[in-house]
Each structure stands twice: as structure tokens, then as C-alpha cells.
N, C-alpha and C positions, 0 to 999 in steps of 0.2 A: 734868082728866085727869092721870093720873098719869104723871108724866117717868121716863125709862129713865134711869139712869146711864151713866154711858160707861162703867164698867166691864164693866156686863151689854152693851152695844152689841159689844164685844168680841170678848162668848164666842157671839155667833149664829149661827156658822158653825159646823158640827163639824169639828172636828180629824181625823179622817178625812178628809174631804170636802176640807178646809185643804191638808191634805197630798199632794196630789194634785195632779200638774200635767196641764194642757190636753193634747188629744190632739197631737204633731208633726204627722200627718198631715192635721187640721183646720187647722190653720197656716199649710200650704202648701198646701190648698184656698182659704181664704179668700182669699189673698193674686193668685189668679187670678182671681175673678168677677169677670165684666165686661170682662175682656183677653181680645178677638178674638185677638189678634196671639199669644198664649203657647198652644203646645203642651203639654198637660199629661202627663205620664207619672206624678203622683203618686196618683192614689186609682184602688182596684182595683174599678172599676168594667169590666163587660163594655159594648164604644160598639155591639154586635148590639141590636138590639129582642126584643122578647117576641117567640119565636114566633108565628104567627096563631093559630094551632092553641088557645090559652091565652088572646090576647088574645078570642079569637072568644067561646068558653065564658063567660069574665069579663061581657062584657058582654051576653050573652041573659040571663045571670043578674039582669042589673042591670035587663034590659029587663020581666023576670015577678015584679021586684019584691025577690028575694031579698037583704033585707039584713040579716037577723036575727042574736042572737047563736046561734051554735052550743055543746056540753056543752064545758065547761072543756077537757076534753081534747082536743077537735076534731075535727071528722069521721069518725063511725067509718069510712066507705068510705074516708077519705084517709090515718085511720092502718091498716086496712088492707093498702090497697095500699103505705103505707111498709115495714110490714112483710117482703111478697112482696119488694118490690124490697129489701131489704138482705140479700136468700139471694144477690145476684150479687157480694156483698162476702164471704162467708163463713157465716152465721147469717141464722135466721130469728125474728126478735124476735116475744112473745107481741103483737098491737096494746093491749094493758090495757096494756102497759109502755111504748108510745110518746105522748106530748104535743106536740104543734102550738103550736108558739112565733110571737110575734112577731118571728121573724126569730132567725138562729142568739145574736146579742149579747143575747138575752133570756136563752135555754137557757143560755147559758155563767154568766149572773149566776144564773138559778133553781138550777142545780148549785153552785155554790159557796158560795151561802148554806143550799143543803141540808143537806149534809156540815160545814160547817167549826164549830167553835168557837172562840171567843175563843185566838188565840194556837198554831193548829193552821198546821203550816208548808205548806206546796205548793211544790212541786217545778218551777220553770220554766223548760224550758231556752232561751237566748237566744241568737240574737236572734228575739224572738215576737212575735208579733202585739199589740198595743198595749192593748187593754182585759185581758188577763189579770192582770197586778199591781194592777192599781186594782181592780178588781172581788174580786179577792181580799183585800185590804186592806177594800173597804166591807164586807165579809162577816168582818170579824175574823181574817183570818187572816195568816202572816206567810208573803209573798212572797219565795221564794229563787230568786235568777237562779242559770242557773246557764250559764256561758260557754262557745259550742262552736266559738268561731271557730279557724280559718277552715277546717276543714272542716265546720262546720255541724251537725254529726249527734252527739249524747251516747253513750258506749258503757255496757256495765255499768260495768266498774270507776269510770268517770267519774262514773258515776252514785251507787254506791255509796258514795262518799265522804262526799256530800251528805246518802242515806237515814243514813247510820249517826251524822252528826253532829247533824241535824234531826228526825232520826223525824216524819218528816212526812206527814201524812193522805192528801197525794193528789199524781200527778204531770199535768201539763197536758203533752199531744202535739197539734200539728198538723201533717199532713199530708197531700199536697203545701201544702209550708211557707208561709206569709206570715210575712217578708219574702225568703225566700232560694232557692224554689225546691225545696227538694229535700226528697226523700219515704223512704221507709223500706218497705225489702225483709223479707220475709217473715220471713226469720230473724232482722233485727235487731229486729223486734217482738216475736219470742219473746227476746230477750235483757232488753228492757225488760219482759215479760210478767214474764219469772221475776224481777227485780228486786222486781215489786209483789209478785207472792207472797210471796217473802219477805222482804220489809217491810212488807205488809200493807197496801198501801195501794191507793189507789182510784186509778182510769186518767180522766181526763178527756180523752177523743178528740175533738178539732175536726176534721173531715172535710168541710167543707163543698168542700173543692176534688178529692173524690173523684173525681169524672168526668173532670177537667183532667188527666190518670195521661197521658204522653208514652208511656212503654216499660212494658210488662208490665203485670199487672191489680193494682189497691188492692184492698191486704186490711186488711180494720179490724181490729183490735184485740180487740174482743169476738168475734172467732170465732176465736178460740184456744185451746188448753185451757187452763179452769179461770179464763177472764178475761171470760166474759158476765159472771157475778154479781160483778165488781167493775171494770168499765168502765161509762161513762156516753156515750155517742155523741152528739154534734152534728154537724146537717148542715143541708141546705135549700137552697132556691132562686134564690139572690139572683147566683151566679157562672156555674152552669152554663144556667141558663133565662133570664139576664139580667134576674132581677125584682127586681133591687134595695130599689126603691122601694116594691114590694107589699107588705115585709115579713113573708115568711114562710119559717119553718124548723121542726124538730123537733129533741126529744130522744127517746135509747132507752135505759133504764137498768132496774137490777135492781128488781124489784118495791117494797123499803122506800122505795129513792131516789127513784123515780117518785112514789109517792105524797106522801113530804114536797115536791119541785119542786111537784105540781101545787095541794098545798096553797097555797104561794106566790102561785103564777100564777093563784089564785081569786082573791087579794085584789090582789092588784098589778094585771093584764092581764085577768083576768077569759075572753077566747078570742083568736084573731087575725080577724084580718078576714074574717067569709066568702068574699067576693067574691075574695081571695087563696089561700084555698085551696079553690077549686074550679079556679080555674087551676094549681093545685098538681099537684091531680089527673088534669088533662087533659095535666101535660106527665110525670108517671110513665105514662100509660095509652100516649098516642101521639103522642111527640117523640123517639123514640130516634135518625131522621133526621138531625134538627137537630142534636142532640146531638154526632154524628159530624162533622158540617160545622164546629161551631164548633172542636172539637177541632184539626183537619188546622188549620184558619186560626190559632189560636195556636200551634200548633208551629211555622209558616212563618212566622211573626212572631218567634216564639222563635229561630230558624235564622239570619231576616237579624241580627237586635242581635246574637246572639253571634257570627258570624263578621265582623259590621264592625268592632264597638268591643275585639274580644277582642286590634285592634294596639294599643290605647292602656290598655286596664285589665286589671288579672287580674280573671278574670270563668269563675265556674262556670258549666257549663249546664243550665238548669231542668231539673227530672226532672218538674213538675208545675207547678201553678198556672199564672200568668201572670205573675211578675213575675220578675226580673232582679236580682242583689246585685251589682253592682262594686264592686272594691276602688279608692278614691280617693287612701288617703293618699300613696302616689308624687309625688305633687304637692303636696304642705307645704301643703292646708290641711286646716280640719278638716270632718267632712259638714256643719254646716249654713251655715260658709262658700263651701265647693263648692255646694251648691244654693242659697243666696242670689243667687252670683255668675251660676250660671249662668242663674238665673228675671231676672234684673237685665240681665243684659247679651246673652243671647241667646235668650231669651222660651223657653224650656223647665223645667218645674216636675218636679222629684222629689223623694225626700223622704229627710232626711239619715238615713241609719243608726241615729246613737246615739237616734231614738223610739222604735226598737223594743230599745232593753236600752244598757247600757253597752259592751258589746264589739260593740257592731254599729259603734261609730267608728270612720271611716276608710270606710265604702262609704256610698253611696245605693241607696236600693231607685226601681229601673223596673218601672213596667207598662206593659209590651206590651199592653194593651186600647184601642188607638187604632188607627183606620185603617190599612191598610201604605202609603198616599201619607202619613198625620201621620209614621208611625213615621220612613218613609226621610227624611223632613225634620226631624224631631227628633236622626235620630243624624247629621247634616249638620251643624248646629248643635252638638251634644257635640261633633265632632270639632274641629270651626274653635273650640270654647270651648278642647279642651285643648289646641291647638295655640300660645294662646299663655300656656299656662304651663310653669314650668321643673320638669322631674321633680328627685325630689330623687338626690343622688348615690348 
């Protein structure tokens, strides 16, 4: 047999792939299994169960056998009814233009590998959700942060700086934010709207935390003028129906787009799991109940953290999602000394700031998706953690 050289041993990694660091938030997941004793507030996961309503459907299905693949695209009834339901956002998407993902972190890579070319910049504003620059990067493209601390939110001009020095193919929005909470009013959509108009660029909407909206209704993005045919919508089921682990979501995009995503998604994923989206379907038909309940329960979870902890950190209050941004650094160390120390010394896991971008240092991100008995004994614990450190002058 023929011996590799260490030279070639080397190069078997892509440098892409190379250049790439581990997700933070897996990090301080891992660092929990197994510890009864640590409350975690670090991954955004909803602690509700599936609806019955969903779990029930799922499994009669499993019971008549239903386990086949379904059309690359996915259930016509399921895209569909995704359809209907995205008129209570704004627009009513053609279903030929929506695709049944294996969960929204499928759609966000099928869109970026869609669109990008070798060397095409993307627009990221930070602090953001953790797979956007890697997945942009494995798709050839160059990832530009772009810093909105500390109030979180990009304006035109802010933004404009950025378009005019990168000319760059697309911008990535999520909203209600992961890691920070806060969402984006009607008008400041249309500020970022006309932005892409004129620069040309393409709108990458992450919405999966659309239904999570505290005050007033989410409007997405592609129901504005002149920004369906160049917005790409991600959403899905994993935050508001608790189906995490079912893995499934969609995309809604302009007809060209659609088609090169689903191109991908033939040879990569091939469809999602039936069995996922039939409960998919059961919980857009009739869970708009549940829906409402889980709501009120994160907002009263959202209400106790920020009026306990808002005496010891500055601390915004979520306008959406489930999570929580405090600002740390008053207290000279840095996030992922602050959450070592505090996963180390008073058994509560969150996850340092700078994961998600470089200007997220100085806070950690909470989620409130724990019980309100974990929660009120999690910020017990924050507090006696910062009580014995010295604020800096």
C-alpha cells in the first residue's frame, strides 16, 4: 500500500472548514451534560413539550405506517398552508416558491450557497446568531460584521457605509434577535428595505422567532414594497411549537432562488422527515391556543429577569425571542470569564457574548426557556455570584 506523506496528511482538512471555530454555544452546552445540580440558561431551547395536538397527529401517522420520502419540496398541503399563514405577516407567498427544510439551519446554508460567489461580501450585523459567518464563509463568501452595540439595531447610514465599501450581494436580518432580544418596527424595515434597493442586494430574513413578538405584530420583510422579489424568508418550528429536535423549517424566496436552494437540497437532504412535517401541519392548522399560552409564559419570565437583575447589569428588555443580553463588563472580567466562573462556582451555564460577533464582549446571552421555579433560582444565584465581585470604578 501506498504511504501518504505528511505533507499531504496536512492539507486534509479544508481551509475553510480549518478556519472555522467551534460553535461557543456548544461549548457551554457540553460542559453541562450530566450536571443535575447546573441550571442552564445557555441554549434556546423552548423546556414546553410538543403540543398534544402535533405529538398526536405524528404518531397515528407512525401508527398507518407513513414513513416515506415526500417531493424534494415537501408537502404540497404543508407548503400550502405555510403559505396562508405567512398573509398574517404581510404577503401571501406562491407555495412553488416555499421549501420544507430540515430545520431553519438547513435553509439559512441552502440560501447562502444559492446566491454567493467566490468572494461576494454579506452584510452581518452583530451581535448574531452563530452559524451566519461560518456558513457564509463555507459558501465562499466574505463575512462582514458589522457592530450595533449597544443599542443592537443597524440604521441606514450605519448601514450604508458598509454597502458602499463592500458592495456586497446580501444582508442577513434576524428578527426578534438571537442573541439580544430585540426586533425591528415597521419603519425601520423600510429603512433597511431601501438600503437593499439601492444596493442591490438580497435580504436574508431569519424569522423563526416571529410568533415570540412581545408588543405589536411582526412584519417580515418581504411584504414591503418592491422586497418579495429580493428577500429570502426563513422560519419554522423548532422555537414557537417546541419541536426542536423534529427538525423542521422552511424557506420563501423569489422564484430563481427557490429553485437553485431546492436544487441543493435534492442532493444534500433530499426532503425532511415526513413524520415532522405532518406535525408541522397540525400545529399551523390548530395550535394557535398553545401558541398564545407559551407566549404570555415568556413574557412573565421575560418581566421577572429583567426587573430582578436590571439592579446589578444594564440590561435591555426583549422586545421578542426568549433571550436576555446583560451587559457584564462593570465587573473587569471578560464574557467567557464571567460565565466560566459563574457555570464553576454557582452551577448556572450562559453563554459569553463575544460567540456571537466580537462586539457582543462584555455581556452574556440568557434564555428564559426554563421553568419560572429554575428561572427564580438561576437569578438567585446570578445575584449572590455578582455580589461578590468588585464593579469597576
Amino acid at each position: 500500500m501506498k504511504r501518504t506523506g505528511g505533507s499531504r496528511l496536512s492539507r486534509r482538512i479544508s481551509e475553510r472548514v480549518d478556519s472555522i471555530k467551534p460553535s461557543g454555544i456548544r461549548k457551554f452546552f457540553d460542559l453541562v451534560i450530566g450536571r443535575p445540580d447546573v441550571i442552564s440558561l445557555g441554549v434556546g431551547e423552548p423546556d414546553f413539550p410538543v403540543p398534544w395536538r402535533i405529538r398526536e397527529q405524528m404518531i397515528y401517522s407512525l401508527e398507518r405506517g407513513i414513513t416515506s420520502y415526500t417531493s424534494n419540496h415537501g408537502l404540497p398541503e404543508l407548503r400550502e398552508a405555510i403559505a396562508e399563514y405567512y398573509s398574517k405577516f404581510g404577503f401571501r407567498p406562491d407555495p412553488e416558491n416555499v421549501i420544507v427544510t430540515t430545520g431553519v439551519s438547513e435553509g439559512i446554508d441552502l440560501a447562502l450557497r444559492a446566491i454567493l460567489n467566490p468572494g461576494d461580501a454579506v452584510l452581518i450585523p452583530e451581535p448574531a446568531y452563530v452559524s451566519y459567518k461560518p456558513l457564509t464563509i463555507l459558501a465562499g463568501g466574505e463575512a462582514v460584521a458589522i457592530p450595533t452595540t449597544p443599542d443592537f439595531k443597524p440604521n441606514y447610514d450605519h448601514l450604508s457605509k458598509y454597502a458602499k465599501e463592500f458592495e456586497p450581494k446580501a444582508i442577513i436580518l434576524n428578527y426578534p434577535n438571537n442573541p439580544t432580544g430585540v426586533t425591528y418596527s415597521k419603519k425601520e424595515l423600510e429603512e433597511i428595505a431601501d438600503l437593499a434597493i439601492e444596493f442591490d442586494m438580497i435580504v436574508v430574513s431569519d424569522e423563526i422567532y416571529s410568533e415570540l413578538t412581545y408588543s405589536g405584530k411582526h412584519v417580515s420583510v418581504a411584504s414591503l414594497n418592491g422586497m418579495e422579489e429580493r428577500t429570502i424568508v426563513l422560519n419554522g418550528f423548532s422555537k414557537a411549537f417546541a419541536m426542536t429536535g423534529l427538525r423542521i423549517g422552511y424557506v420563501i424566496a423569489p422564484e430563481d432562488i427557490a429553485e437553485a436552494m431546492l436544487k441543493i437540497h435534492q442532493y444534500c437532504m433530499l426532503c425532511a422527515p415526513i413524520t415532522a412535517q405532518i406535525g408541522a401541519l397540525e400545529a399551523l392548522r390548530n395550535c394557535d391556543e398553545e401558541l398564545d399560552r407559551v407566549r404570555a409564559e415568556y413574557m412573565r419570565r421575560r418581566n421577572l429577569f429583567v426587573k430582578r437583575l436590571s439592579g446589578v447589569f444594564e440590561i435591555r428588555k426583549p422586545e421578542g425571542a426568549f433571550y436576555a443580553f446583560p451587559k457584564i463588563s462593570d465587573y473587569g472580567l471578560s464574557s467567557e470569564e464571567f460565565a466560566e466562573r459563574l457555570l464553576l462556582e454557582k452551577g448556572v451555564a450562559v453563554v459569553p457574548g463575544n460567540a456571537f460577533g466580537d462586539c457582543g464582549e462584555g455581556y452574556i446571552r440568557c434564555a428564559y426557556a426554563v421553568s419560572m421555579e429554575k428561572l427564580k433560582e438561576a437569578i438567585d444565584r446570578i445575584e449572590d455570584f455578582v455580589r461578590g465581585l468588585r464593579p469597576n470604578p
